[in-house]
N, C-alpha and C positions, 0 to 999 in steps of 0.2 A: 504494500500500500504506500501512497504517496501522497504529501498534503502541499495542495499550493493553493494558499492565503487559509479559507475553510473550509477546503475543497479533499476531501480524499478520495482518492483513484487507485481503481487496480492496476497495478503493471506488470508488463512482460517487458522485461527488459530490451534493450538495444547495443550489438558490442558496439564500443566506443572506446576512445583512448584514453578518456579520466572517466571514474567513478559520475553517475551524473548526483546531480544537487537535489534537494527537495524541492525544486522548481523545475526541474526536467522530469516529465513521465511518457512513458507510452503504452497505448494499449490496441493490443492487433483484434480487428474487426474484421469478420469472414464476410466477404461479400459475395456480389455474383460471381466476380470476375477470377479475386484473386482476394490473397489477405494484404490487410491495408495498415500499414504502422500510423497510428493517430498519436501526434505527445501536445502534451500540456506544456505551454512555454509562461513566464511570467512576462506582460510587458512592459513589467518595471524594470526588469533586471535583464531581459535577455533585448539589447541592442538590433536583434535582425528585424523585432518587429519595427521599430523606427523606419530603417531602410528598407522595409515592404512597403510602408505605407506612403514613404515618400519618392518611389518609383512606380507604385501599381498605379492604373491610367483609373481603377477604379474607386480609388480609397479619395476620403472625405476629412474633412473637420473635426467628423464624429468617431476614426479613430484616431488620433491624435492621443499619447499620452497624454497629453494635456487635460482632455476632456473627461480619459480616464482616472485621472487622480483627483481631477475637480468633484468625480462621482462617488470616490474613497475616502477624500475629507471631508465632504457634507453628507455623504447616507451611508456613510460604511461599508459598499456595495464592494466585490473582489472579486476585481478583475481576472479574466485567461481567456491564450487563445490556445486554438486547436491547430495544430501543423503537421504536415505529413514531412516536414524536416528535422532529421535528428537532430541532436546537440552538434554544434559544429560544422552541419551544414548550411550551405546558403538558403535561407526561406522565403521560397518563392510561392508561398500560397499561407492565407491564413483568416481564420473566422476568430473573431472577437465576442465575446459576453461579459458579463456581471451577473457575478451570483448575488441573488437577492433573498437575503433570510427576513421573514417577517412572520411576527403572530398573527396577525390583522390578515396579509392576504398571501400566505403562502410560502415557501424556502422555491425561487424558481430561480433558470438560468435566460436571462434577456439578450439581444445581440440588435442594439444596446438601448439600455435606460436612457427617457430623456431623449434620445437620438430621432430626429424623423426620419431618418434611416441608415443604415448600418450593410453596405454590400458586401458580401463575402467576399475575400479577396481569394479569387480560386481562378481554374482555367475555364470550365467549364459545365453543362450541365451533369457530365457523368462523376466527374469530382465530387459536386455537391454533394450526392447521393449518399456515397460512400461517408462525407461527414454524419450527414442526418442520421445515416444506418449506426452512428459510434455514439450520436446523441440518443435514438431510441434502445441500443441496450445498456447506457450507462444514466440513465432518466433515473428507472427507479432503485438502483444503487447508492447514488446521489440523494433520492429522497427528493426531486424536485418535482413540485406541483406538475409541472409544464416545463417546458422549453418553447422561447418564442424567436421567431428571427423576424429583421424588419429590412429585407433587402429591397434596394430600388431598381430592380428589375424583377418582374413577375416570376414563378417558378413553374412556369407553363411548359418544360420539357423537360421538367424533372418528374423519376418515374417516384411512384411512395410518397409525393411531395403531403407536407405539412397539412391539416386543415386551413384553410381562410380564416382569419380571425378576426378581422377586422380591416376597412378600406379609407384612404382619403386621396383627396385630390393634390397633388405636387405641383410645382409652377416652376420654370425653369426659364433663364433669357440669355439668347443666344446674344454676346456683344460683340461679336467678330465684324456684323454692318457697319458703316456708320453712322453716326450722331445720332447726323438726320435722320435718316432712316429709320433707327431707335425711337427718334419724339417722337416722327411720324407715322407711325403704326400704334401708339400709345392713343387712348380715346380722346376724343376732341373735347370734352368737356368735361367728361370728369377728371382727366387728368391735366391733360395739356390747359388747360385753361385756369389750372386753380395754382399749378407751375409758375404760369404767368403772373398769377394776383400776389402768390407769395412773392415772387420779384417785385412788384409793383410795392410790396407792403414792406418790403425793406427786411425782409426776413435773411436772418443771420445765421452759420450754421461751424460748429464747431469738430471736430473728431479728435478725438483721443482714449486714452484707456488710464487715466491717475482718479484715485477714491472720489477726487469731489466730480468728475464726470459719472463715475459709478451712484455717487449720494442724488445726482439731481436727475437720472436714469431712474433709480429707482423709486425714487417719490413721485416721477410720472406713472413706474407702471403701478406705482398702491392706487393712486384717481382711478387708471383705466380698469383694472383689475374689480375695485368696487361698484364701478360703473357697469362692467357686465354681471358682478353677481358671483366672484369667482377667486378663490383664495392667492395670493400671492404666494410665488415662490421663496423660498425664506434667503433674506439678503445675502445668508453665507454662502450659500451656491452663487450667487454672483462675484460674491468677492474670492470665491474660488477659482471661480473659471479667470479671473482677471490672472489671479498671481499664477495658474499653472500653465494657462495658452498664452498669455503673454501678448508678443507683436502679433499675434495668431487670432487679436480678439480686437475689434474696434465700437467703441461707442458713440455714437453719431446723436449730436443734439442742437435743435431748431429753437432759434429766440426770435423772439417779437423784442426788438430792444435789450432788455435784459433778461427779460422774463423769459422761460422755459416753456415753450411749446409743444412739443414732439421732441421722441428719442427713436434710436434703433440700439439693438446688437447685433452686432454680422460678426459671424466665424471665417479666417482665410485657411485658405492650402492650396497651395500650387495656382494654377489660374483659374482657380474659381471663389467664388463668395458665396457665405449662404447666410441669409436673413432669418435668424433668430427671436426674437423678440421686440415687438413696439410698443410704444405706450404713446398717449398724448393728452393734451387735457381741452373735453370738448368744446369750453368756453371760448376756444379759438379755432375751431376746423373751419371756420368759414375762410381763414387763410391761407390757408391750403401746406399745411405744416408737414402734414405725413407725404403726400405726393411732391413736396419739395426737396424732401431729405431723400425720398426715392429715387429722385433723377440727378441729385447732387451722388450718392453713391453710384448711382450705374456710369457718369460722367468720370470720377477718380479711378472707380475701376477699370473702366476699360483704357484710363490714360498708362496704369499699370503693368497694361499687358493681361486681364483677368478675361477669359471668353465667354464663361458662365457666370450668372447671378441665380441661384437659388433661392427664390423666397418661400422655401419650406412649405409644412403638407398644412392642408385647413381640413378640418370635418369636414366629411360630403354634405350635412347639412346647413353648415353653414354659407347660404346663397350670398349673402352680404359680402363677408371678404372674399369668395371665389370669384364675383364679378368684380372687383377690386384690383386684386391681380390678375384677371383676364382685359381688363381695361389698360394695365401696365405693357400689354404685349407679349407676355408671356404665355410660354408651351404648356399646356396643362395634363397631365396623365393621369392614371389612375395605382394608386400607392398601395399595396397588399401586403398586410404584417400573417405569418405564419405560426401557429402552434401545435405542437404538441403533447401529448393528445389533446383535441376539439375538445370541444365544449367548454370554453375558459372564454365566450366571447364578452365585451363589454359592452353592458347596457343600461342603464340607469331609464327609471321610470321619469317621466316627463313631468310630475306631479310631484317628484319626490325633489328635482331638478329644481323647478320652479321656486319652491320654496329655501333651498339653500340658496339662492341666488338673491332672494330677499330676505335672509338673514343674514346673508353675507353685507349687503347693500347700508347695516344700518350698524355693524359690529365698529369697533372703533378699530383704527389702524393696529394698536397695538396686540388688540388680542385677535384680529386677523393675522397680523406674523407668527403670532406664538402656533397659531392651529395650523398654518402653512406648513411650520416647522415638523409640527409633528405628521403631519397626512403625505405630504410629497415623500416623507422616507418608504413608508409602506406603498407607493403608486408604482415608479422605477416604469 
């Protein structure tokens, strides 16, 4: 047996020229084809994952040690990935999780918490297979609820594949055109035009990533967040991701003068952006605060060299910001998170909904963060 972080695993060993460490394991899975060596790497400690994911044409934000540790210091959640490369060799494939122990909802493995999505960094669909096949006999070993993966490409050729757990819509913008061409496919009036008015209104805009950008970030999304009826994330997770992604994290923030109007968070890596979080305060959208910082980022980024702008998955229900970012000009697709075994889908009763959202609406900021604090650990 082997334990990496609270994780114990069976092993068959691997010859190798040093002894391996309690963060190297492997465990051979008989599949169709052939047997398959699966090990556990830490991506704290073992450097190849760094170097997969800052070469794979597929990897994101969302694996980033960064994002991973940001997950470790605010919900205790432990990290691993799965690789079909021994210790020592070069790892050129690899799937990421977070174990997630909780009394509230379960001890599960997520791939990943928080992430709107997480692609396996593999070759192909027959690869996958062979992983899924090492997560369905080491599930209930492990003791976990479920296993869920949230890849951004569908599993439509994969054979065995996962239940469907849950779907949303993804936005993606291609910046490779130019400018122009960028404004002008954006909606005439609700974007391009309220563009203009923030120009007209002398709207100011700042980026950076130091505490008092973080302090005046998040006291926008405590308004936005009570405005919908919905608990804040607890500010340590932000001030997490700040100190562990680093230049890797930018906060972008909209003044009417001095006053703070609109924020974003965007995640980088390599030439893409992805749009995390916004908040605003609605006493001024008539300025056009949010759609100004949207086209001030896609303008830096693409001065950058960045091709893609990710602004993240929204509810299928939610028609409001899907027209939003479909007004932006952006790709929209359909986003498919995977479980194992089915029936773990998420659904809250509409009535039950309702009413948190108007107790949220009246709770005071403080002990809104306190309950934020406590509920986002057990969500992951």
């Amino acid at each position: 047996m082997v334990t990496v972080g609270d994780i114990t695993l069976p092993i068959s060993l691997i010859g190798q020229e040093s002894p391996p460490t309690d963060r190297d394991a492997a465990t051979t899975v008989k599949t169709r084809s052939a047997a398959l060596n699966i090990h556990v790497a830490d991506p704290f400690a073992d450097e190849r994952w760094n170097e997969l994911v800052d070469r794979h044409p597929r990897a994101s934000a969302f694996h980033k040690r960064g994002w991973l540790k940001a997950l470790q210091r605010t919900y205790g959640y432990e990290p691993f990935v799965l690789t079909t490369a021994a210790p020592g060799e070069t790892m050129n494939d690899g799937v990421v999780f977070c174990q997630i122990s909780s009394w509230a909802t379960g001890t599960r493995a997520v791939s990943l918490p928080f992430a709107d999505h997480c692609e396996p960094l593999i070759s192909g669909s027959g690869q996958i297979a062979d992983f899924l096949e090492w997560l369905r006999t080491n599930r209930s070993r492990q003791r976990w609820k479920y296993v869920e993966i949230r890849p951004l490409l569908p599993f439509e050729a994969v054979n065995n594949a996962p239940e469907s757990s849950s779907s949303y819509c993804l936005h993606e913008l291609d910046t490779r055109p130019s400018l122009e061409h960028v404004f002008h496919h954006m909606h005439r009036d609700c974007v391009r035009r309220r563009i203009r008015r923030a120009e007209r209104e002398g709207l100011s805009y700042e980026v950076g990533r130091t505490p008092s950008f973080l302090e005046v970030f998040y006291q926008l999304l405590l308004i936005t967040r009570r405005r919908h009826g919905t608990l804040p994330q607890p500010k340590s997770w932000f001030r997490n991701l700040l100190t562990c992604l680093g230049a890797d994290l930018d906060i972008w923030v909209a003044r009417k003068d001095d006053l703070p109007i609109a924020s974003l968070l965007t995640l980088n890596h390599g030439r893409s952006v992805v749009y995390k979080y916004g908040c605003s305060d609605a006493r001024f959208h008539k300025l056009g605060g949010m759609p100004f910082l949207f086209w001030k980022l896609i303008e830096e980024s693409k001065a950058r060299g960045v091709v893609k702008v990710d602004f993240g998955r929204t509810d299928s229900g939610n028609d409001g910001l899907i027209r939003f970012k479909d007004r932006l000009g952006a790709r929209k697709h359909t986003l498919t998170y995977y479980q194992y075994p089915g029936g773990n889908k998420r659904s809250v009763d509409s009535r039950t909904s309702e009413t948190a959202r108007q107790i949220v609406s009246v709770l005071p900021d403080s002990i809104c963060e306190a309950a934020g604090r406590i509920l986002y650990r057990h969500m992951g």
